[in-house]
C-alpha positions in Angstrom: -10.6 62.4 -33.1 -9.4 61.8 -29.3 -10.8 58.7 -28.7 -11.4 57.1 -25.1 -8.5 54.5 -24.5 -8.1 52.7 -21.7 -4.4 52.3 -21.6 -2.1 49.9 -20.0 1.5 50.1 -19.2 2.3 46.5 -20.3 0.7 44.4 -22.7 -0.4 41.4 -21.4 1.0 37.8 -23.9 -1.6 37.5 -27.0 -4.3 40.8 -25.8 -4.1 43.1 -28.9 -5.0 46.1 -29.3 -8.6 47.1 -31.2 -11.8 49.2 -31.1 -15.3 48.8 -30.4 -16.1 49.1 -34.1 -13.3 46.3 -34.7 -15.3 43.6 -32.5 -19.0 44.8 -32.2 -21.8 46.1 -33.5 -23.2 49.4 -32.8 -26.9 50.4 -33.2 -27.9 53.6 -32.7 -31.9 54.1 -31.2 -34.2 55.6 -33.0 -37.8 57.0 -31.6 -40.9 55.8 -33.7 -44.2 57.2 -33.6 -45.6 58.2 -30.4 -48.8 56.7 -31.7 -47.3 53.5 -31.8 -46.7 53.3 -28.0 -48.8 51.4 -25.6 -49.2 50.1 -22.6 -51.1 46.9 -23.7 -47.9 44.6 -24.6 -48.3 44.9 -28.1 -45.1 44.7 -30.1 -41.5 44.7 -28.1 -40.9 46.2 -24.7 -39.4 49.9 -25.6 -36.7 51.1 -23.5 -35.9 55.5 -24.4 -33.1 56.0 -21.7 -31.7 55.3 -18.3 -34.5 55.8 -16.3 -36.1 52.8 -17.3 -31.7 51.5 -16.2 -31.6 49.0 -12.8 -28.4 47.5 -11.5 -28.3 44.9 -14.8 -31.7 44.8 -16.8 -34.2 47.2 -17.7 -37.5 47.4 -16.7 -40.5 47.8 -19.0 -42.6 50.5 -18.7 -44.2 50.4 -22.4 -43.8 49.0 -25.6 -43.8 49.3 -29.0 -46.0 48.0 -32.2 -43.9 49.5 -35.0 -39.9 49.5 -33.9 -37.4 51.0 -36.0 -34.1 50.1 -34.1 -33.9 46.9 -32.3 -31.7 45.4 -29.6 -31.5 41.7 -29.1 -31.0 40.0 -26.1 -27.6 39.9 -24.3 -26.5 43.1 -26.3 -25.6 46.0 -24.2 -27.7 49.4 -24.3 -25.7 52.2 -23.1 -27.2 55.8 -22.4 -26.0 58.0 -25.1 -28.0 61.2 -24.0 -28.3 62.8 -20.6 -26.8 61.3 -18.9 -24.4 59.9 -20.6 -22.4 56.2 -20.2 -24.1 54.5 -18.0 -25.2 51.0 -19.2 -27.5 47.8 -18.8 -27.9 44.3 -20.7 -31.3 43.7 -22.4 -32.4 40.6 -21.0 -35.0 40.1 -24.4 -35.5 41.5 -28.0 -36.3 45.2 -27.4 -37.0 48.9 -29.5 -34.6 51.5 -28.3 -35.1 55.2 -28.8 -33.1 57.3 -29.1 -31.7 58.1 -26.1 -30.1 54.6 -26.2 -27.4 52.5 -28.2 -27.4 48.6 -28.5 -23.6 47.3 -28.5 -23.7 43.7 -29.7 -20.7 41.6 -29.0 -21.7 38.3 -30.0 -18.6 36.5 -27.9 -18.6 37.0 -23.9 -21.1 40.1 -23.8 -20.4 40.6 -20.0 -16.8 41.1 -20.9 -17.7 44.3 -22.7 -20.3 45.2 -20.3 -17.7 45.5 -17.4 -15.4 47.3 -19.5 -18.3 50.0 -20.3 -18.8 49.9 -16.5 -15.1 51.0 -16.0 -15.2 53.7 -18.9 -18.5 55.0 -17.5 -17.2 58.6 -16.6 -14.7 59.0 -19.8 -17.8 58.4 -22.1 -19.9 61.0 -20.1 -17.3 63.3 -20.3 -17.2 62.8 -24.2 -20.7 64.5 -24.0 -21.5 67.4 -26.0 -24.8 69.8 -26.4 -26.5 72.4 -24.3 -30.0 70.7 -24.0 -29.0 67.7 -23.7 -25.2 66.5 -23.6 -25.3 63.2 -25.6 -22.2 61.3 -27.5 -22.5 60.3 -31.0 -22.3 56.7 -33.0 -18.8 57.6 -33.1 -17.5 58.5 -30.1 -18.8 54.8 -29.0 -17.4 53.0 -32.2 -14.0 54.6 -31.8 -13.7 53.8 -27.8 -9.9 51.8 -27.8 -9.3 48.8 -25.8 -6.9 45.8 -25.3 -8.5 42.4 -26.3 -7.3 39.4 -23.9 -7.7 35.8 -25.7 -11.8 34.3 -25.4 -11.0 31.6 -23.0 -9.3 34.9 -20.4 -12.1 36.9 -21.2 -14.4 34.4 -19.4 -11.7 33.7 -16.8 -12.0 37.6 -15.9 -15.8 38.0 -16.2 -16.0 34.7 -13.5 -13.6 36.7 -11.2 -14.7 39.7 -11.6 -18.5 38.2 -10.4 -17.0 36.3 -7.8 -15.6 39.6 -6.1 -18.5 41.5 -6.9 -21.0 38.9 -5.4 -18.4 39.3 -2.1 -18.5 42.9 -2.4 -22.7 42.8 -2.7 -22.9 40.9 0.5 -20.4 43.7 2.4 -22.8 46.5 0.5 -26.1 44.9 1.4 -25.0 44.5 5.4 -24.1 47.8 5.4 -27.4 49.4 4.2 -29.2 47.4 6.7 -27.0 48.8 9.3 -28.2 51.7 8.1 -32.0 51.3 8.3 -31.2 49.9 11.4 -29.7 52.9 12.6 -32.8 54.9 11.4 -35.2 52.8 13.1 -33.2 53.5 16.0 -33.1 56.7 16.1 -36.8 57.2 15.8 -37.5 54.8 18.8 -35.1 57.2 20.5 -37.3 60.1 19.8 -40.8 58.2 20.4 -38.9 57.2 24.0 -38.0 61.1 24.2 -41.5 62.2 23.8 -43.3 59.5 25.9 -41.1 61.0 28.9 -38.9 57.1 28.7 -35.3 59.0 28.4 -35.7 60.8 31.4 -38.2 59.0 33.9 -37.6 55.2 33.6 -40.9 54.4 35.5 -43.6 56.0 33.8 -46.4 53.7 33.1 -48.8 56.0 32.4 -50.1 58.2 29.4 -47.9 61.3 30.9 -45.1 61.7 33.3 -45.5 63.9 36.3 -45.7 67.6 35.2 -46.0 67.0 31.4 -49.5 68.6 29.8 -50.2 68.6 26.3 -50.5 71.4 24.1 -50.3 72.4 20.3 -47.3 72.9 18.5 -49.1 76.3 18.0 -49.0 77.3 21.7 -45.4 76.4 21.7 -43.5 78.2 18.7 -45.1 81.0 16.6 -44.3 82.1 13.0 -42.4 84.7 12.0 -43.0 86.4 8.9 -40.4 88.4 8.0 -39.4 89.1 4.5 -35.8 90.8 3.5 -34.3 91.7 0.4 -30.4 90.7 -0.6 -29.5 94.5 -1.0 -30.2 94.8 2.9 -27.9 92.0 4.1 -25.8 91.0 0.9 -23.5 89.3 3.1 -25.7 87.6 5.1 -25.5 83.1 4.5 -29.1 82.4 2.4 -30.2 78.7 3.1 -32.6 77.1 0.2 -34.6 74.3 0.3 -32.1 72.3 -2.0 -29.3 73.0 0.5 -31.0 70.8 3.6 -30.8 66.8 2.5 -34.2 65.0 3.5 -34.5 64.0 6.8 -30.5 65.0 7.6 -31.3 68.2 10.3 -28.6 70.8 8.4 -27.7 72.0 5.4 -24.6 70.4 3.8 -24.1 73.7 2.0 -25.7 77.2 1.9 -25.3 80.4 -0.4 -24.4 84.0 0.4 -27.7 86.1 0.3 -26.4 88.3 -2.5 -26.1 85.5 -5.5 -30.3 86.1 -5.3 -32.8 88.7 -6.5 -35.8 87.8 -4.4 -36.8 88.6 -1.4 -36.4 85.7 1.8 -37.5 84.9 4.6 -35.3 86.5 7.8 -34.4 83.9 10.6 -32.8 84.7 13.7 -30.2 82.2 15.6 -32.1 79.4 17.5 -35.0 79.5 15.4 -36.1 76.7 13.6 -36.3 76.3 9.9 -39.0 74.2 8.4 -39.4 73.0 5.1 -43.5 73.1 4.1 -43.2 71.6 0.0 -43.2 67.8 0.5 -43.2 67.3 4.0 -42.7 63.8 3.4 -38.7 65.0 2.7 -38.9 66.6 6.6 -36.3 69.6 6.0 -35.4 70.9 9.4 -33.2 72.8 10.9 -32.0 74.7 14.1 -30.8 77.8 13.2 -26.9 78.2 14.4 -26.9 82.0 13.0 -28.9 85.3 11.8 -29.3 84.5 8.3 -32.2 84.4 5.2 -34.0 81.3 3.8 -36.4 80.1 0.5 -39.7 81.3 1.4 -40.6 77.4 1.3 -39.4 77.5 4.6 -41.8 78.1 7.7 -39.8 80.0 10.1 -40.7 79.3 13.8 -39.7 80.8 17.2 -39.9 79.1 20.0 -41.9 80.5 23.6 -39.4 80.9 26.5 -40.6 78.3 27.9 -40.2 75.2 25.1 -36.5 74.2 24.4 -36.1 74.7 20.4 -33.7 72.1 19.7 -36.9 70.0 21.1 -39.3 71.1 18.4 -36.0 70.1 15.6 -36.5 66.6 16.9 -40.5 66.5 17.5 -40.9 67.9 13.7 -38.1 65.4 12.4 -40.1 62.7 14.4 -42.1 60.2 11.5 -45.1 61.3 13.5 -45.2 64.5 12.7 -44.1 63.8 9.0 -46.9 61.4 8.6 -49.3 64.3 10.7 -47.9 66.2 8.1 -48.3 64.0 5.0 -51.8 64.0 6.3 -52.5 67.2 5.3 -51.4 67.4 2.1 -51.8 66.3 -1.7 -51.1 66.6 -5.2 -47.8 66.7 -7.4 -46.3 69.6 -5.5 -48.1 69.4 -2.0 -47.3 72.3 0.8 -48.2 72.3 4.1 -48.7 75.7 6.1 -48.5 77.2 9.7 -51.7 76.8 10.5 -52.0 73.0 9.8 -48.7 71.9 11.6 -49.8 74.1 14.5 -52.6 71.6 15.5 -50.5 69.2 16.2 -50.5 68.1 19.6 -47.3 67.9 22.0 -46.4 66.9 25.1 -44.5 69.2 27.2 -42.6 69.1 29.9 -40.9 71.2 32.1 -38.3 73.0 30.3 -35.3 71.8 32.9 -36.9 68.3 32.1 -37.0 69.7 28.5 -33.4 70.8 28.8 -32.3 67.0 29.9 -34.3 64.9 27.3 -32.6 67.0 24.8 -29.1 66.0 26.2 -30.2 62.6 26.3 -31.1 63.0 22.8 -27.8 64.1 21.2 -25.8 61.6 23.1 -27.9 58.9 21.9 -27.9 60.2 17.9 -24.2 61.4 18.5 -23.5 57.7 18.2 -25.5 57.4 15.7 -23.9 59.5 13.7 -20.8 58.1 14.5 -21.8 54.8 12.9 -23.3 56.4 10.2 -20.5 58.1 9.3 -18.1 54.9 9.3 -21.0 53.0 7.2 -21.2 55.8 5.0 -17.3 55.4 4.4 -17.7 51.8 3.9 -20.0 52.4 1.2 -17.7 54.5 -0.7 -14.3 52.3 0.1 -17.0 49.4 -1.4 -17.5 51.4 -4.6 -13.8 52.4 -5.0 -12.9 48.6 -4.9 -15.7 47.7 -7.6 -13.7 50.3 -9.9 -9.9 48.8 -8.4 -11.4 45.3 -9.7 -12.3 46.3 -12.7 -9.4 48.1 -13.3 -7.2 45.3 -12.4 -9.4 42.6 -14.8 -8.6 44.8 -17.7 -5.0 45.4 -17.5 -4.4 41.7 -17.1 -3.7 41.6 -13.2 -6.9 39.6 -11.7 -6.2 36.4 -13.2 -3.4 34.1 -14.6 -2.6 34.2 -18.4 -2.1 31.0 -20.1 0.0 30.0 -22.9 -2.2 28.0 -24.2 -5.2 29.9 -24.9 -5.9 31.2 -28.7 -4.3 34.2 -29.2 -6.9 37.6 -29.3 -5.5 38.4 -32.6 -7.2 34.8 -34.1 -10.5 36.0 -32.4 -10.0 39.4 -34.4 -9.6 37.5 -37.3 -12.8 35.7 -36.5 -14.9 38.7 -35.7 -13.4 40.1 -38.9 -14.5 37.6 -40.8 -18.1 37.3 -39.5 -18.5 40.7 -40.1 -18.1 40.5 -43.1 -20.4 37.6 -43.8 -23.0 39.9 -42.4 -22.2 42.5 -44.3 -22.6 40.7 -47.7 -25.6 39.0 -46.4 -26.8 42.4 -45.8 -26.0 43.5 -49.2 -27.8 40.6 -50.8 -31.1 40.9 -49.3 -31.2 44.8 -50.0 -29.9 43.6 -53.6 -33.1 41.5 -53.8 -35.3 44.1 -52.0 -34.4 46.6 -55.0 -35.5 43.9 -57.5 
């Protein structure tokens, strides 16, 4: 078997070399009877997978009367079926399914945990099936690592939790740049609309000029459908391809990889996503191109800037006009609805201006987004350079004097063992 090692080029004074199978236990999950599920707290809290997974514990969303595999507390329950390798610590006795395995390391359990962490994308690339990849009792037993002495294996799980706390801090002031940034550029946009970019003194309900009207009177639909044999080389936008709330596609398709018909769009028409408003999928068309027929085309009058309706539709208050409108699982919204909403319009040189004012403002924005965006990622590569580091012996000091690992091997050995036979004993007496 090729078994996941995480090698090292020098072997750290008395780490030695084992397996998971050498120093833990590995139980397997295994689903009861759905008729012994319930939402009542009867039994132990019953955890199938990673989506019940947080940053360290899981949460519990049901439990179990009747388990048949059970994980105690401090062991670690790694997802062993789509998707694979990703891991959490059971903060309490637990059922696991089968979509789960309990690793129970009965010495430093966070040791192993952050070693699992590092090995997270080797495991889920040991995954195997068409349905549903998933990694077998095996592949987790046989995983190869090198053991540092006890007393360094709590010196590196206090380091590594010491940087990571550091590195939480960083990760947390970044975010709430970000939502800063978003509530910022909203107030930008309510300031746009109220006429407050371009007239600093109104103090009244409309500027000078302005009138309202319907989105309706402004931009019409246009409803026309194409086929991929009639413009196989034409760029095919779906719904997938435009990021909530980003105003572009991060990626698009060429119209021929399709069957189906699409909706045409023409170059400065503007795309609108009507499944889930509440994602607000815009865009400005740069091109002549087709689209998902989730998307409500609109074209703009002469007189009403387009780029203007981008921003007024990516505005909350048309999303929550929107969200308004709509309800269920898989809620749409159509022409007809969005064109009640009401506008204020100005003239279109005014128009023209705000939308300058606009772009220079989320320009900016972007700008700092993008450089918090890259500190997010710099943040996650130096969580994986620490952990890398802890387990080739480079975060902290070895001493001399601790214990060997190969006397805690022994140990382990030993008390597996004991286990065993007392295992063997009570099935011994079971039988009788």
């Amino acid at each position: 078997m090729n078994e996941i090692c995480f090698e090292i080029e020098k072997i750290p004074k008395g780490w030695i070399k084992t397996s998971i199978s050498q120093i833990s236990e590995v139980i397997m999950g295994q689903s009861p009877p759905s008729t012994t599920y319930n939402q009542d707290g009867l039994g132990l809290p019953f955890f199938q997978g990673k989506s019940e997974f947080t940053s360290l514990h899981p949460i519990v969303k049901k439990w179990c009367s009747v388990p048949k595999k059970i994980a105690l507390k401090d062991d670690i329950l790694m997802s062993v079926r789509a998707p694979v390798g990703n891991t959490n610590v059971a903060d309490r006795e637990c059922c696991i399914g089968r979509g789960l395995a309990a690793i129970r390391y009965r010495y430093n359990y966070k040791f192993l945990y952050y070693f699992f962490r590092l090995i997270e994308n080797k495991l889920d690339e040991k995954g195997t099936g068409t349905t549903f990849r998933s990694i077998s009792a095996d592949v987790v037993k046989n995983v190869q690592l090198f053991l540092p002495p006890l007393k360094e294996q709590n010196r590196i799980v206090t380091k590594i939790e010491e940087l990571f706390s550091s590195l939480d801090k960083g990760i947390e002031s970044l975010k709430n740049a970000q939502q800063q940034l978003k509530i910022y550029r909203q107030a930008v946009l309510k300031y746009a609309f109220e006429g407050k970019l371009t007239n600093k003194n109104v103090n009244r309900e409309l500027p000078e000029g302005w009138k309202w009207f319907k989105l309706g009177d402004v931009a019409d639909k246009q409803s026309i459908k194409i086929l991929p044999t009639k413009m196989p080389d034409a760029i095919f936008i779906g719904m997938d391809c435009i990021e909530p709330h980003s105003l572009k596609p991060s990626y698009t398709y060429k119209f021929s990889e399709f069957k189906s018909a699409g909706n045409y769009f023409m170059k400065d028409q503007v795309l609108y996503g009507r499944m889930r408003p509440y994602l607000n999928k815009v865009y400005k068309a740069e091109f002549n191109g087709a689209c998902s027929g989730e998307f409500i085309v609109l074209k703009c009058k002469e007189d009403f800037n387009p780029d203007l309706l981008k921003y007024i539709i990516h505005s909350k208050e048309f999303v929550r006009f929107a969200n308004s409108k709509t309800s269920g699982d898989r809620p749409r919204i159509s022409y007809d609805e969005i064109a009640d909403f009401p506008i204020a319009k100005p003239p279109i040189e005014e128009q023209n201006k705000i939308v300058k004012e606009i772009e220079s403002r989320l320009s900016v924005c972007d700008k700092i987004e993008e450089s918090i965006n890259q500190g997010l990622q710099q943040s996650e590569a130096l969580r994986q350079s620490i952990l890398k580091k802890a387990f080739k012996g480079q975060l902290v000091p070895q001493d001399s004097n601790d214990p060997p690992a190969s006397e805690l091997l022994e140990k382990i050995k030993a008390e597996k063992e004991k286990l065993k036979n007392s295992r063997d004993l009570g099935k011994a007496q079971k039988r009788k």
